[in-house]
N, C-alpha and C positions, 0 to 999 in steps of 0.2 A: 395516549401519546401526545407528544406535548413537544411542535416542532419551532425550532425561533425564525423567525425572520425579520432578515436582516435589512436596516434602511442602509442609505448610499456611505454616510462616515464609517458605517459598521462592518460593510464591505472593500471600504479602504484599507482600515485594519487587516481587516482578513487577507489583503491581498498582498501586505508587506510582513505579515508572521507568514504566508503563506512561498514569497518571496526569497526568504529566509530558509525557509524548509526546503525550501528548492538547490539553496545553493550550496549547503550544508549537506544535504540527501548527492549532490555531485562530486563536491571534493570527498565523502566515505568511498564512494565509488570508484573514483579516480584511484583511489589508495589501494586498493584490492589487488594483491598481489603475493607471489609464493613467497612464503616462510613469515608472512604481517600477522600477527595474531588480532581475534576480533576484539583484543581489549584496546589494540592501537588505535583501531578503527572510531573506538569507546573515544579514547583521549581526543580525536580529532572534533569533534562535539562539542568534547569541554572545554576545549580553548575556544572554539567557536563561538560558543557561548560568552565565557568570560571576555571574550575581545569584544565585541558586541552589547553585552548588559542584559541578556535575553536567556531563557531559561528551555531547558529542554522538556518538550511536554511528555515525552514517558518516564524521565527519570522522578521515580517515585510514585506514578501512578499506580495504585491498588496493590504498591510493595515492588514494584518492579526496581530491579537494581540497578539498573546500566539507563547511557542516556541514549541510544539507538539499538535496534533492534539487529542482530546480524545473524541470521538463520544461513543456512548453508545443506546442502546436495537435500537431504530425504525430510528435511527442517520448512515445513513449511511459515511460519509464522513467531517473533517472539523469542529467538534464540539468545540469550545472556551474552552479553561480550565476558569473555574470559583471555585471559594472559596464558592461558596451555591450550585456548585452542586455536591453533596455527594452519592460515590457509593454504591451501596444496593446490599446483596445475590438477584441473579436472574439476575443481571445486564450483557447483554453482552458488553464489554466494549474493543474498538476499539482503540487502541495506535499508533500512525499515524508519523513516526519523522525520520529528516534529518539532516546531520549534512556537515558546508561548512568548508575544511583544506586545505589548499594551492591551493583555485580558482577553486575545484571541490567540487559536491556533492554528496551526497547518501541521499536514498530513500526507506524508506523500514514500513511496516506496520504489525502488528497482532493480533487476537482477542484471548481473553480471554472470558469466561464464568464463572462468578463467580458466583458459586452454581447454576448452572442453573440444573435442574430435567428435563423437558420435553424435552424427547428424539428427535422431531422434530428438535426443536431447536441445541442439541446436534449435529444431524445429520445433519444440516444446515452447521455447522459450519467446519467438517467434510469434508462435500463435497466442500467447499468453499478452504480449506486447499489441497485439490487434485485438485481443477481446478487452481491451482497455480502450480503444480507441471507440469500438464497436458500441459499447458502453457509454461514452461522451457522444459519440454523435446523434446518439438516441435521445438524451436528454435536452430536454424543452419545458416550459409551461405548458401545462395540461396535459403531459404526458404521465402515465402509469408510472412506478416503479416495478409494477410487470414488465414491463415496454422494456424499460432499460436492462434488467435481468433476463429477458428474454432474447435479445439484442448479444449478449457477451454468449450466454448458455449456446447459441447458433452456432457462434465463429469456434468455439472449443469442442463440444461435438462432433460437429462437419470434419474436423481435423484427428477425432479418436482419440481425444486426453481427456482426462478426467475432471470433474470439477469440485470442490469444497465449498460440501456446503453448512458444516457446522460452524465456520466461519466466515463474516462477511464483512460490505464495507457498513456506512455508517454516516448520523449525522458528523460538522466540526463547526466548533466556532468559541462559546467561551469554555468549551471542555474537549477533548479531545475526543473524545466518542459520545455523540447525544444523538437522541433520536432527530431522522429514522434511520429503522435498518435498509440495508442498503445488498438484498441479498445476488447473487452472482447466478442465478436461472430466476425465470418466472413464468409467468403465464399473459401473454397481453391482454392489456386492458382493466386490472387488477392493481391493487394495493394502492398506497398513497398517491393521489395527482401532486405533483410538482409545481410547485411557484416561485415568481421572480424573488430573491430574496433568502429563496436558500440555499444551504454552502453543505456536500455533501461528498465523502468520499468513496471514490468507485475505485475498489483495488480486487481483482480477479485473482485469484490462489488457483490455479490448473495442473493437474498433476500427469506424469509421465502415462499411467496406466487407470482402466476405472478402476481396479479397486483400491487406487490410492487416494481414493477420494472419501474415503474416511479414517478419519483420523485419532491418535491418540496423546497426551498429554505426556511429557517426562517426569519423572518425579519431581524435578524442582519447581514442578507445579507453574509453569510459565511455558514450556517450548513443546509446538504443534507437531506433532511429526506425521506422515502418511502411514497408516498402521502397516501397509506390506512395504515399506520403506524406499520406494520408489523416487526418482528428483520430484520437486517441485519448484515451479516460478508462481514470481510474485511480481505485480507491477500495481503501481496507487498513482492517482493525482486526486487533489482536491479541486472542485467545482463546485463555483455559482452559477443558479440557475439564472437567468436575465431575460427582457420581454419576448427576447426573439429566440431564443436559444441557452447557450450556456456560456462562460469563460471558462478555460484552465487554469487555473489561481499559480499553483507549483510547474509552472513551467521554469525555465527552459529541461528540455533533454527528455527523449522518445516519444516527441511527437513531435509532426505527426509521424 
């Protein structure tokens, strides 16, 4: 494993693709509403983009079609923006987007609940939004990446939702996923210690029920779904680690 770290100019980049992602990752969000289909969602990116000069970092990753990710209710991860699929009140509706500006990325994700009523789900969502946070406030220099998966796994748990764990977060910086992994439970005291310098994404996928916490692939060989098709939330930020702690790179919005 082969992790980068980053000096101070390289963490500036990061903190303006990251910047970017942030506010590209709010106006999707902003947009989410009955009858929008998620290819609109798609287009709001690409102008994004093209007004800007900045490229989106999934569109075309490892064949990926779309420049944001827009999964929705039992869709944990990865969802295609399509022009027939049209969002409905009740919808929870998962906004997934990276933006690449001078050979760095950012990485950042959030859900939404459009008109959603059943307070589970509300509460799903909830604690999903706090196993994010739970997750940043653990990270430090010399801390595990047990520590911090151990950290998120507490707050989801203690609350009876489920957790994903075939998917996790991950390194960012001049690729959009590079090591390490970044998995969402652990064991403290375990796996990579953490240093000043590195930029990593902690995004918790928490599911309605445990057994939606394993998951299966759609045929179009891109979108995660919970095998017994239960909701799922998602929430990402990217973070640098720093001497005393960490920064939230993709701020503003859900935190704290």
């Amino acid at each position: 494993m082969k992790v980068d770290i980053k000096n101070r100019e390289q963490i500036n980049r990061m903190r303006e693709a990251c910047r970017m992602s942030a506010e590209i990752r709010d106006i999707c969000a902003a947009a989410v509403a009955p009858g929008v289909t998620t290819a609109e969602i798609d287009d709001l990116v690409v102008s994004y983009c093209e007004k800007h000069h900045v490229k989106a970092s999934f569109h075309g990753y490892g064949g990926f079609p779309g420049h944001i990710c827009v999964s929705i209710n039992d869709e944990v991860i990865h969802g295609i923006p399509s022009p027939h699929r049209v969002i409905m009140p009740g919808d929870l509706v998962k906004t997934d987007v990276g933006i690449l500006k001078d050979g760095y990325n950012g990485d950042t994700s959030r859900t939404v609940a459009l008109g959603v009523t059943d307070p589970e789900v509300l509460r799903l969502v909830e604690t999903t939004r706090a196993c994010l946070k739970a997750g940043i406030a653990a990270c430090g220099p010399g801390v595990h990446l047990g520590d911090v998966g151990y950290a998120i796994q507490q707050v989801a748990e203690a609350a009876g939702f489920g957790i994903v764990r075939d998917w996790i977060g991950h390194g960012v910086g001049r690729n959009v996923h590079e090591d390490p992994e970044v998995p969402n439970c652990g064991k403290p005291g375990t796996k990579l210690v953490l240093r000043p310098g590195m930029t990593i994404a902690i995004e918790p996928m928490i599911t309605l029920t445990k057994k939606g916490e394993k998951t299966d692939v759609l045929e179009n060989n891109w979108t995660v779904v919970t095998r017994d098709r239960c909701m799922a939330a998602h929430f990402e930020h990217t973070v640098a680690i720093t001497d005393d702690g960490c920064e939230i790179l993709t701020l503003p919005a859900d935190y704290p």
